[in-house]
Steps between C-alpha positions, in 0.01 A plus 500: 500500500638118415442367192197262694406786626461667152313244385277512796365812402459440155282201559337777795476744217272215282265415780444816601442625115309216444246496811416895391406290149264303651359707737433739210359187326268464778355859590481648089161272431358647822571811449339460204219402629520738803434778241160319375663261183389225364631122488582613100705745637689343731540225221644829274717619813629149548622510077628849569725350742622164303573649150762731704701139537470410212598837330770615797712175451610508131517920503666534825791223484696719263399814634632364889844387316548882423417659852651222672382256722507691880357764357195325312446313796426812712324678210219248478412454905493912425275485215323254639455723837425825336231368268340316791519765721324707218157312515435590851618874459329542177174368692486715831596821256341529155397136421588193366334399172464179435742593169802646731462198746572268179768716367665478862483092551646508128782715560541302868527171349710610218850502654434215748660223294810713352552578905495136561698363199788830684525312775440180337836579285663640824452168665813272390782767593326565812495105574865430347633769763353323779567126396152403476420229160319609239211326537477565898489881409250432230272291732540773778381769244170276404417428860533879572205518233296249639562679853359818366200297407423366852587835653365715240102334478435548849666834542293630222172342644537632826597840372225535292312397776638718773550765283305503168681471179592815376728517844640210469626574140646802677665261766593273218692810333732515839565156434676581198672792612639300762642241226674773302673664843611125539617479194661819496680449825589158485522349117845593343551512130864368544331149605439424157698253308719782323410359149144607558623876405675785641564647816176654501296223388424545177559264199651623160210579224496490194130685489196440693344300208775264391518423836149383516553324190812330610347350795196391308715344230655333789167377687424374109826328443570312790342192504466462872311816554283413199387200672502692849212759408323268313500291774415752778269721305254166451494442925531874569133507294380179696585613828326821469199330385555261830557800718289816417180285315455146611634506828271742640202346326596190624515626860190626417312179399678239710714661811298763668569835363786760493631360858591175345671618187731739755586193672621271173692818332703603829548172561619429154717834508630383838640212327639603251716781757625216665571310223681813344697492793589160612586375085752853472720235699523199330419642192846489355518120609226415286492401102233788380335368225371202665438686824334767263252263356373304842469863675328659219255194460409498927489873456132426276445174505336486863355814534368453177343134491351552861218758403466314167366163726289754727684433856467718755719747723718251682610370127579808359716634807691197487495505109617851548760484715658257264493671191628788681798359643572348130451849382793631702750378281393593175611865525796481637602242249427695174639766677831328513509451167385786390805681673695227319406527125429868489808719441564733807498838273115371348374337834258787577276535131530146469372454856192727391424318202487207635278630777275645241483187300402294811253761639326539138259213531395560817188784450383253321488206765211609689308587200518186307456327864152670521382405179616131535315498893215642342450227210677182724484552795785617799570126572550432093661756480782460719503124329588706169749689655702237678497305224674777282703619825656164559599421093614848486779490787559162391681614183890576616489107565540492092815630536672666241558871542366430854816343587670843503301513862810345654794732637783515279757247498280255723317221292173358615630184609843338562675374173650146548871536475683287199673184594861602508733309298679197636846642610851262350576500862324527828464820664302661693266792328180758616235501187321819459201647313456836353185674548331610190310784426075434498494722211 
């Protein structure tokens, strides 16, 4: 294949991984219920499947570094498939507890962020090869997450639908096996920036351990990344209480029911595809940290403050569609940087930690977001919570280590160039400025 055409499938390789994520997300809290649970347990199957994230990403960057990156990539669409595949074989044999069906979605979600961060960390020597910047690639690799999102939700529905969900966590298991023949086929180790490792894609350890500890030390020491999960952890926790509490109540009270909600979130998720998309190419054109800021505050800020005044559908479509579009940038930039800062032999644990730091607040999002909704009110609050949302993402306009947000070598803005001296005699001379270094 080309070098575009590598990429191509590794972007293919994402959507398709992703969309058997979602689906999965979609047809587990049925089949719970298929097999006469309770709303508690699909609340318990729902934790079963978040801790994974949260666990998988710190445990799993260092262990990916030592099988190498193809290779962990394929393993987890196969873990994923096998254990999924297990629920509905398990049930038409001998049973499925309700105990085995939680041990499965733990073991599913465990090695779905360590198979993202593989191909996350295979991403810039795939995009190098084929000419494409940095932050194009990046935004390409977000947008093919939001894709599996708008492809994914309905998929899922309609299977369950069709189908009923047990088989559509067996057609979801296909779905992964066809990502790890794609990766197998198509996604060459040699594609890597050689610096990532060796010729079969592992990096150098000095024991499974210290390498955890080195890239936490890292995560700890640089300032950037201090501010980064701080940052992302806070709105990670807000949007979850938007998305899987007050939004539906919300819906419930003032929009007309489930209908409406699936309108406002594909319509948001639409967004921020396109958005994804269409910022991937101006992206490197751009100053970030200024771009980061305005994005990150349209991202909330409208979706936010519309249910907190109590307006109706047309207002929070429209509200929706610009927060999503704003969204769209947001990954691709930290992404950049990310790729950046980390070194190339640590990108993978350090790429799970800080997944794991910003995933940690967000079981409890909705939980909080009851509680408040019960005492406040829905409309009061989302008033709380775009309040906090829009100081929080306000904070890398303080500068300081947020400054190290810029690419290397490229400052923020312009410097003036010195007056040159006066020459003793007239000539005729170019002035020129040196670019220094944002950090």
């Amino acid at each position: 294949m080309t070098p575009r055409g590598r990429l191509r499938a590794l972007l293919a390789v994402q959507v398709v991984s992703r969309v058997g994520n979602v689906v999965t997300t979609v047809s587990v809290p049925f089949a719970v219920l298929a097999r006469g649970g309770s709303a508690t347990d699909v609340g318990i199957a729902a934790f079963m499947a978040t801790v994974p994230i949260v666990l998988g990403g710190p445990f799993g960057g260092a262990l990916i570094e030592r099988v190498g990156f193809v290779r962990s990539s394929i393993g987890s669409d196969v873990v994923s498939g096998l254990t999924l595949l297990a629920m509905p074989v398990l049930a038409w044999t001998v049973g499925l507890p309700f105990w085995a069906l939680l041990a499965l979605v733990f073991v599913s979600g465990l090695f779905d962020l360590p198979g993202e961060s593989a191909r996350r960390v295979l991403l810039p020597g795939f995009a190098t090869e084929a000419g494409v910047p940095l932050e194009r690639a990046v935004g390409h690799f977000e947008a093919s997450a939001r894709l599996s999102v708008l492809v994914g939700a309905p998929v899922g529905g309609v299977l369950v639908a069709l189908l009923g969900p047990l088989p559509a966590l067996a057609c979801t298991a296909l779905a992964f096996g066809g990502a790890a023949v794609l990766t197998a086929l198509f996604v060459r180790q040699a594609s890597v920036v050689p610096a990532a490792g060796g010729d079969d894609g592992t990096v150098p350890s000095a024991g499974y351990w210290r390498d955890i500890a080195e890239g936490f030390r890292f995560c700890v020491r640089d300032p950037f990344f201090r501010l980064v999960i701080a940052l992302v952890l806070v709105t990670n926790l807000l949007d979850a209480a938007r998305s899987t509490t007050l939004l539906p109540l919300y819906a419930d009270e003032r929009l007309g029911g489930a209908q409406a909600l699936g309108f406002v979130t594909g319509t948001f998720g639409g967004a921020a595809f396109l958005g994804s998309v269409a910022f991937g190419y101006v992206a490197h054109r751009v100053p970030r940290r200024i771009t980061f800021v305005l994005c990150f505050v349209l991202a909330g800020g409208p979706s936010l403050a519309v249910p907190a005044l109590g307006l109706g559908l047309p207002w929070m479509l429209a509200a929706s569609a610009v927060s999503g579009l704003a969204a769209g940038s947001l990954n691709p930039i930290l992404g950049a940087v990310e790729l950046e800062r980390i070194p190339v032999h640590m990108r993978a644990r350090v790429f799970g930690l800080l997944g794991a730091g910003s995933w940690a607040g967000i079981p409890l999002g909705g939980l909080l977001a009851g509680f408040a909704a019960e005492g406040i009110g829905v409309s009061a609050t989302f008033g709380v919570v775009v309040a906090v949302y829009t100081v929080v993402t306000l904070a890398p306009l303080t500068g300081g280590a947020w400054r190290l947000m810029e690419r290397p070598g490229q400052p923020e803005r312009p410097e003036r160039p010195e007056r040159p001296e006066r020459p003793e005699q007239p000539t005729s001379a170019v002035t020129s400025t040196e670019s220094t270094s944002a950090r």
